[in-house]
C-alpha positions in Angstrom: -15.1 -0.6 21.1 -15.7 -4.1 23.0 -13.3 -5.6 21.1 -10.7 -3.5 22.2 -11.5 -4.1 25.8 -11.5 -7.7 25.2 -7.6 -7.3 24.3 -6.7 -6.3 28.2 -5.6 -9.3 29.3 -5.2 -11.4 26.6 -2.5 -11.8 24.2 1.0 -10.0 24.3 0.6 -6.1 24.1 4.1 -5.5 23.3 4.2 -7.7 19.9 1.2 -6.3 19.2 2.8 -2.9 19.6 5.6 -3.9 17.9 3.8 -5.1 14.6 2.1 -1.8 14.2 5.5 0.1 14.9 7.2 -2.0 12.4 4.9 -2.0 9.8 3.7 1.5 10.0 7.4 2.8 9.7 8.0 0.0 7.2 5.4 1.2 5.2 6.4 4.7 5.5 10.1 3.5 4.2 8.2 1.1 1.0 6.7 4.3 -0.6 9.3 7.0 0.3 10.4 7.5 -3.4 7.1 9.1 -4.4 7.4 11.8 -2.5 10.9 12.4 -3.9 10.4 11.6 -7.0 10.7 15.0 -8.6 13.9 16.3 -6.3 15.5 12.9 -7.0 14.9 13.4 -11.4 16.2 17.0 -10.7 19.7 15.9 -9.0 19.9 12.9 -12.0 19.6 15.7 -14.3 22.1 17.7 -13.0 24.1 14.9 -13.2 23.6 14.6 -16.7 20.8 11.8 -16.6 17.0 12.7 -17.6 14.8 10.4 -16.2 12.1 9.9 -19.3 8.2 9.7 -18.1 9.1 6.1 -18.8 12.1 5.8 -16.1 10.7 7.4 -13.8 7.3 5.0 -13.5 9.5 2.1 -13.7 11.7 3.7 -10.4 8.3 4.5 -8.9 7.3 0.9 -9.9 10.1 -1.1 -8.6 9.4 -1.2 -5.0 5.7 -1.6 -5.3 6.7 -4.6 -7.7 9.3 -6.2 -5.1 7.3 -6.1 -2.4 4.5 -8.1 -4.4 7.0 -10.6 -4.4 9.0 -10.6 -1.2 5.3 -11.0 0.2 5.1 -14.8 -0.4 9.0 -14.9 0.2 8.9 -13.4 3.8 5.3 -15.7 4.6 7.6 -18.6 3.8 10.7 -17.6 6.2 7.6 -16.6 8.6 6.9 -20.2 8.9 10.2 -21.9 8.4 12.2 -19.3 10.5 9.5 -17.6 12.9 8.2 -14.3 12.2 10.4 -12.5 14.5 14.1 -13.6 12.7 12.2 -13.2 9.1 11.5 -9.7 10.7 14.9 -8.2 11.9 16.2 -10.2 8.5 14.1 -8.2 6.3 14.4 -4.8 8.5 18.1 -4.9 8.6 18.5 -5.2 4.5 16.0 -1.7 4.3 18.0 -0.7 7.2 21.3 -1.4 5.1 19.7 0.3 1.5 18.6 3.0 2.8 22.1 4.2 4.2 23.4 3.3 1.4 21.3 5.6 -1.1 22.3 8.4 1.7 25.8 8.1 1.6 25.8 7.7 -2.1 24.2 10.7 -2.1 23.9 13.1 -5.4 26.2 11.0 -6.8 24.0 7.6 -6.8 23.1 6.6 -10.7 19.6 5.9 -11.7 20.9 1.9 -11.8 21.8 2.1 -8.7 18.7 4.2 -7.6 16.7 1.0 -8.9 18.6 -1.5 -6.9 18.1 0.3 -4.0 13.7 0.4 -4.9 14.5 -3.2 -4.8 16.1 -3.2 -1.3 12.8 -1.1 -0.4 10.7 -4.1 -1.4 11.7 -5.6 1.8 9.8 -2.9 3.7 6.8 -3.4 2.0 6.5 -7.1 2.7 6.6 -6.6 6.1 2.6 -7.0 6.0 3.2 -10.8 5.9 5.2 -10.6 8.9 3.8 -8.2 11.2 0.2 -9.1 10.9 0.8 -13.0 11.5 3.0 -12.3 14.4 0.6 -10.1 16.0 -2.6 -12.5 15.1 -0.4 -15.9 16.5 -1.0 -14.2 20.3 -4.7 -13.7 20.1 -7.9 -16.2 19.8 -10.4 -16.3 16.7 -13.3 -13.7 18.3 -10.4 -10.9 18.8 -8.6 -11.0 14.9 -10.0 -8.7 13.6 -9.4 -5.6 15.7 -5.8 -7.0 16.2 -5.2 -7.6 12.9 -6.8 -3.7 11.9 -4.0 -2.2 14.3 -1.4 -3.9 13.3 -2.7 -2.9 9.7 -3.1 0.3 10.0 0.5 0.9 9.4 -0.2 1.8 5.6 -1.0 5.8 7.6 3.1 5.9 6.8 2.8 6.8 3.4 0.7 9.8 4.5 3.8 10.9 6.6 6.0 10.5 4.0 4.0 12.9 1.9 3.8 15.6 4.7 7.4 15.0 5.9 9.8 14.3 2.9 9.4 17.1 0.6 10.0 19.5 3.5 13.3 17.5 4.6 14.5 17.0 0.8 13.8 21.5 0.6 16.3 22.2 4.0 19.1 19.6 3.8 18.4 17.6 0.3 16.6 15.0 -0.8 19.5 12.2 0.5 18.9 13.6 4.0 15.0 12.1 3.8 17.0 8.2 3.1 19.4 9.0 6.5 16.0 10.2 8.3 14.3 6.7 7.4 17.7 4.8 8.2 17.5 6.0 11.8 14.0 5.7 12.3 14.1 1.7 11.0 17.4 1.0 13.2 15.0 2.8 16.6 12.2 -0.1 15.1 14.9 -2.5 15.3 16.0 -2.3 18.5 12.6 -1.9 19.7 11.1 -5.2 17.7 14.3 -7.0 19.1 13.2 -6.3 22.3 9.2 -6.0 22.1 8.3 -8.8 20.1 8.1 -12.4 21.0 7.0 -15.6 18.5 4.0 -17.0 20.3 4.7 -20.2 22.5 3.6 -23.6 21.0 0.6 -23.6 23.4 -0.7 -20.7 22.5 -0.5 -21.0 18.0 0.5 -24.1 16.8 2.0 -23.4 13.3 0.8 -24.7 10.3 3.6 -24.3 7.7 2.3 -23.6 4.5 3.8 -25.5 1.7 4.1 -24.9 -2.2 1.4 -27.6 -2.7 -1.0 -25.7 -0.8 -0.9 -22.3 -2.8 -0.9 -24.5 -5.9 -4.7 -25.6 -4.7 -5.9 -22.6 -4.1 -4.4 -20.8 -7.3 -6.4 -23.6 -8.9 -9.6 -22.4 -7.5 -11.4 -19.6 -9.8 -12.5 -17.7 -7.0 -9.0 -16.8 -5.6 -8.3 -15.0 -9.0 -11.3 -13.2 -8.7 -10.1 -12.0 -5.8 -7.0 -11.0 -7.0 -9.0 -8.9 -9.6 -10.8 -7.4 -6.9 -7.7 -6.5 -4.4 -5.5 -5.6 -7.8 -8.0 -2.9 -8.3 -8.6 -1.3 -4.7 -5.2 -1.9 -2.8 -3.1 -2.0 -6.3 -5.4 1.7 -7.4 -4.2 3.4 -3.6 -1.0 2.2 -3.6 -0.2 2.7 -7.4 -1.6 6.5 -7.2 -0.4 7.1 -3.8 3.5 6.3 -4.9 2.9 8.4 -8.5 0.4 11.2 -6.6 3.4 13.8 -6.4 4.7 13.2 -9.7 0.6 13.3 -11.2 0.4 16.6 -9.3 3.6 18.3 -10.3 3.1 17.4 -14.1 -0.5 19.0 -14.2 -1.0 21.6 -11.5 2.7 22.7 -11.3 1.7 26.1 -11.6 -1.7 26.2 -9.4 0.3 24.5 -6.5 2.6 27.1 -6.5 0.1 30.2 -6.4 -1.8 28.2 -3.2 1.2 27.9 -1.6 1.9 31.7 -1.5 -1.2 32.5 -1.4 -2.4 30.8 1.3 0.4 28.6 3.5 3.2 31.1 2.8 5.2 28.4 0.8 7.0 28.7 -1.9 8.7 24.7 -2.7 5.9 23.7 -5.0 7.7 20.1 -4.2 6.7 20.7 -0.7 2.4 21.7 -1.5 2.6 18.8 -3.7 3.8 17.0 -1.0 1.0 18.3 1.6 -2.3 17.9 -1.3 -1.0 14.0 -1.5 -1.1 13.5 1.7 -4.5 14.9 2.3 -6.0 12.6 -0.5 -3.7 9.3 0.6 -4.8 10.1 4.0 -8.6 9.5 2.7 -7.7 6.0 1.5 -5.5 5.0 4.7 -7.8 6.3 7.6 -11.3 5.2 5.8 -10.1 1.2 5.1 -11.9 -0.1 8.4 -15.2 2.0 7.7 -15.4 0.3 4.0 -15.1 -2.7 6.5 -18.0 -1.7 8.5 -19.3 -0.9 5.4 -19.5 -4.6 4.1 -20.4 -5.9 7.4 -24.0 -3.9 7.3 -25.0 -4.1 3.2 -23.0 -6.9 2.3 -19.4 -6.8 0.3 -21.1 -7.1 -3.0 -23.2 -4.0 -2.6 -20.2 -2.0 -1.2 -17.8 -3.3 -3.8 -20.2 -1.7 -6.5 -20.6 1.5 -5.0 -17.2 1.8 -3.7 -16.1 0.9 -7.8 -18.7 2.5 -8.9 -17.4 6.2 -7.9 -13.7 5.6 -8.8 -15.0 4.4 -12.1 -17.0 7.6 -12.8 -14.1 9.9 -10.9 -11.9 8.2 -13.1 -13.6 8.8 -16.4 -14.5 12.2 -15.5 -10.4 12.7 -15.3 -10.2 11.2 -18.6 -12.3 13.5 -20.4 -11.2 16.6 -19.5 -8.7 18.4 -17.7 -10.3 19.4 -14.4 -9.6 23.0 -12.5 -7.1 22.2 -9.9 -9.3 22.7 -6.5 -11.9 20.3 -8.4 -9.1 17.6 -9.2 -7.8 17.4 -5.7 -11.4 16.7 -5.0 -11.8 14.2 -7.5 -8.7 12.3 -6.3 -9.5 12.9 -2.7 -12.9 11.2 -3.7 -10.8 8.0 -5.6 -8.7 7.3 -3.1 -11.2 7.5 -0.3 -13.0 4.7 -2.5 -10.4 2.4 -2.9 -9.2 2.8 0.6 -12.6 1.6 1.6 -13.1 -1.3 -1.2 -10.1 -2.6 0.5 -12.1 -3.3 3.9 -14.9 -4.4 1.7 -12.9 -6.9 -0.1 -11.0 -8.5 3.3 -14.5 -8.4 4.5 -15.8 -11.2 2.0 -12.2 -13.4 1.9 -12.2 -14.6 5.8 -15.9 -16.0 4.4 -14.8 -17.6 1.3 -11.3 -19.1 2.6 -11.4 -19.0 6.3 -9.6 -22.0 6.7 -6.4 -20.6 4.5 -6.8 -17.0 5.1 -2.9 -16.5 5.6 -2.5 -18.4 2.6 -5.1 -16.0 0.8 -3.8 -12.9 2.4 -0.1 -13.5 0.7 -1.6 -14.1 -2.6 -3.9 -11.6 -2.8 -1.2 -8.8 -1.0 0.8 -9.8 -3.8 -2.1 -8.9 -6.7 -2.4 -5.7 -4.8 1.2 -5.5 -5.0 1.3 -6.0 -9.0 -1.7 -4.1 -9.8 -0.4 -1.0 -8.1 3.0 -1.7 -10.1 1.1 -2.0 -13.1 -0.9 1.1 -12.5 1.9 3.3 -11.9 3.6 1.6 -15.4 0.4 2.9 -17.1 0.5 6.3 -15.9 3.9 6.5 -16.8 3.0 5.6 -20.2 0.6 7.9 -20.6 2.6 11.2 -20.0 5.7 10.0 -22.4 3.1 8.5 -25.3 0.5 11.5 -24.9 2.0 13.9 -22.8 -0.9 13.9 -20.4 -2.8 11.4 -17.7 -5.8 10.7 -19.8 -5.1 7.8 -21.3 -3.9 6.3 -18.0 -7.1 7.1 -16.3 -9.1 5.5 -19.2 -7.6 2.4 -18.9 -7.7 2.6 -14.9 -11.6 3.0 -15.6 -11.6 0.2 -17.7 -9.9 -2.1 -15.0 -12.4 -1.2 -12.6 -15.1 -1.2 -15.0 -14.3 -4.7 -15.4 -14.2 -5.5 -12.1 -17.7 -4.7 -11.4 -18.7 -6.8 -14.5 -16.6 -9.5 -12.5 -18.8 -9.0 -9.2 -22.3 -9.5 -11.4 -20.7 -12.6 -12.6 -19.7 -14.6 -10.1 -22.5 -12.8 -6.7 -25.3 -15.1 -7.4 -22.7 -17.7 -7.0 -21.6 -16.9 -4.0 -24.9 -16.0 -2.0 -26.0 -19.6 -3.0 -22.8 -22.0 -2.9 -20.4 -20.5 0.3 -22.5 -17.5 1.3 -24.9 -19.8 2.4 -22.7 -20.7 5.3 -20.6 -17.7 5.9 -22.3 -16.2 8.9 -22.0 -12.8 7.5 -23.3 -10.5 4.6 -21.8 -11.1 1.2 
């Protein structure tokens, strides 16, 4: 708690603010397909278009995909532009998509549906925006609590899941895409207004240039790394954007006795809606205790325990088809894991590459960005080659299996070449 008293006084509150709003809505806007995923392939079918378990990954897929990418593209206009224009930029083309898959309404075409996951890339690269722009006003000792609140936006997805499914079941699933166009044009105005670039004698930029990620992509570390973040941020935001659609196509039926039985709710969309958000939620809230984590046994040890259970959770999914109340346990338990090897992993890369740590965070955002992509292609492969999830969470397993063969590899290494200097536990 001392750092946040330190912040009275020091700084500019209202950027700081305004990151957190604009990210945390942002967020909320980068992962709102999930949730509507099964409404949206019910109106396409209607319309005479069945999404395949193939087409609807790759939907699922696309935002989680673009947003890998815009990352580096928005930390480049960041420095060239100032992160305040690269902001309202960005936030005005999500603004601009998302009123335009509301007005297209039922009539929208899967094409166009993927064009607009594009568009919703933009929201999801708001991480290398608002967490630069709210670090610029603060010094060195105070970065990290500033940089956990203006990173705790990712809690948006967890809205969406409680929120979407419930507005898609009263006035249609477009209706959710009008509900996030509002809400990001109220963040506009209010980042217009809040947020200020820092002045010149507070952060003096350092515009990063293509030469500079070219060195560090040449260092073997930074793809371990990218192994590492792949796993735990690609994992929670790969099965946080395909939870609904996981649910729905296994539990379908147990959802929809729960709900009457116990919430007097009968849109199975909508239960689906509310057990993802519980088991997202684990992941979001629990990222700065895997932190804290690190800090006390080391970011080696906690990466292997933290891998260690999503590894066994995900095998045990594998091999057999668990009761329902069990596999909302099981995928409470992975997601609560990867949320927390997330903290453990940013815990070790301010050690390793303190000097470039803004380079590092694009780079490995963007792994994180790919691997949940990548994970959500798997799944999708699964159900339309096998007709089930359990090939998808073998090879999840394996990728994390491998990971932790990747940490005995290269931990000696570290605690006797950088680790030596780090000032914290590795």
């Amino acid at each position: 708690m001392a750092g946040f008293k330190e912040l009275k006084g020091q700084g500019h509150w209202p950027t700081l603010l305004a990151a957190f709003l604009y990210f945390d809505f942002s967020f909320m806007v980068w992962t709102m397909l999930g949730p509507l995923a099964t409404e949206i392939g019910e109106s396409l079918a209607a319309g005479g278009f069945v999404m395949s378990a193939s087409a609807k990954a790759t939907l699922l897929s696309i935002p989680i995909l673009s947003g890998a990418i815009l990352r580096i593209v928005l930390g480049f206009g960041v420095d060239k532009f100032g992160a305040k224009a690269t902001a309202l930029v960005s936030q005005a083309i999500v603004i601009a998509v998302l009123f335009y898959a509301y007005f297209r309404g039922e009539g929208i075409t899967y094409n166009e549906l993927i064009m607009v996951a594009f568009g919703l890339g933009f929201a999801g690269a708001s991480f290398a925006v608002a967490l630069p722009q709210a670090g610029q006003w603060y010094p060195p000792k105070l970065q990290g609590v500033v940089l956990g609140i203006a990173g705790a936006g990712n809690i948006g997805v967890v809205i969406d899941f409680l929120f979407a499914p419930k507005i898609a079941q009263f006035w249609g699933w477009q209706s959710v895409f009008l509900v996030g166009a509002v809400l990001s044009s109220i963040i506009f105005v209010t980042y217009m207004f809040m947020a200020k670039n820092a002045p010149l004698e507070v952060y003096t930029p350092r515009p990063k240039k293509l030469k500079d990620y070219g060195k560090l992509l040449k260092d073997k570390d930074t793809w371990w790394f990218n192994l590492f973040y792949a796993v735990s941020f690609g994992g929670f935001v790969g099965f946080a954007g395909y939870m609904k659609v996981y649910l729905m196509g296994t539990y379908e039926a147990d959802m929809s006795a729960f709900g009457l039985d116990f919430i007097n709710e009968s849109n199975v969309k909508v239960v689906a809606g509310y057990f993802g958000a519980l088991c997202i939620f684990a992941g979001a809230v629990l990222r700065p205790v895997g932190g804290a984590i690190a800090d006390k046994m080391g970011g080696v040890k906690s990466l292997y325990f933290f891998y260690g259970t999503v590894a066994a959770m995900a095998i045990l999914s594998a091999a057999i088809t668990l009761p329902f109340y069990f596999a909302i346990f099981v995928m409470f338990l992975i997601m609560a894991n990867l949320g927390m090897a997330n903290g453990a992993v940013f815990q070790l890369v301010p050690q390793r590459f303190g000097k470039d740590i803004g380079i590092m965070t694009g780079i490995i955002g963007a792994a994180g960005g790919l691997g949940g992509s990548a994970l959500i292609q798997t799944f999708g492969w699964s159900k339309g080659a096998f007709d089930g999830y359990s090939a998808g969470f073998t090879l999840f397993a394996g990728v994390v299996l491998l990971a932790i063969l990747g940490i005995s590899f290269v931990k000696t290494r570290w605690r006797t070449t950088w680790g030596l200097q780090a000032g914290g536990r590795i």
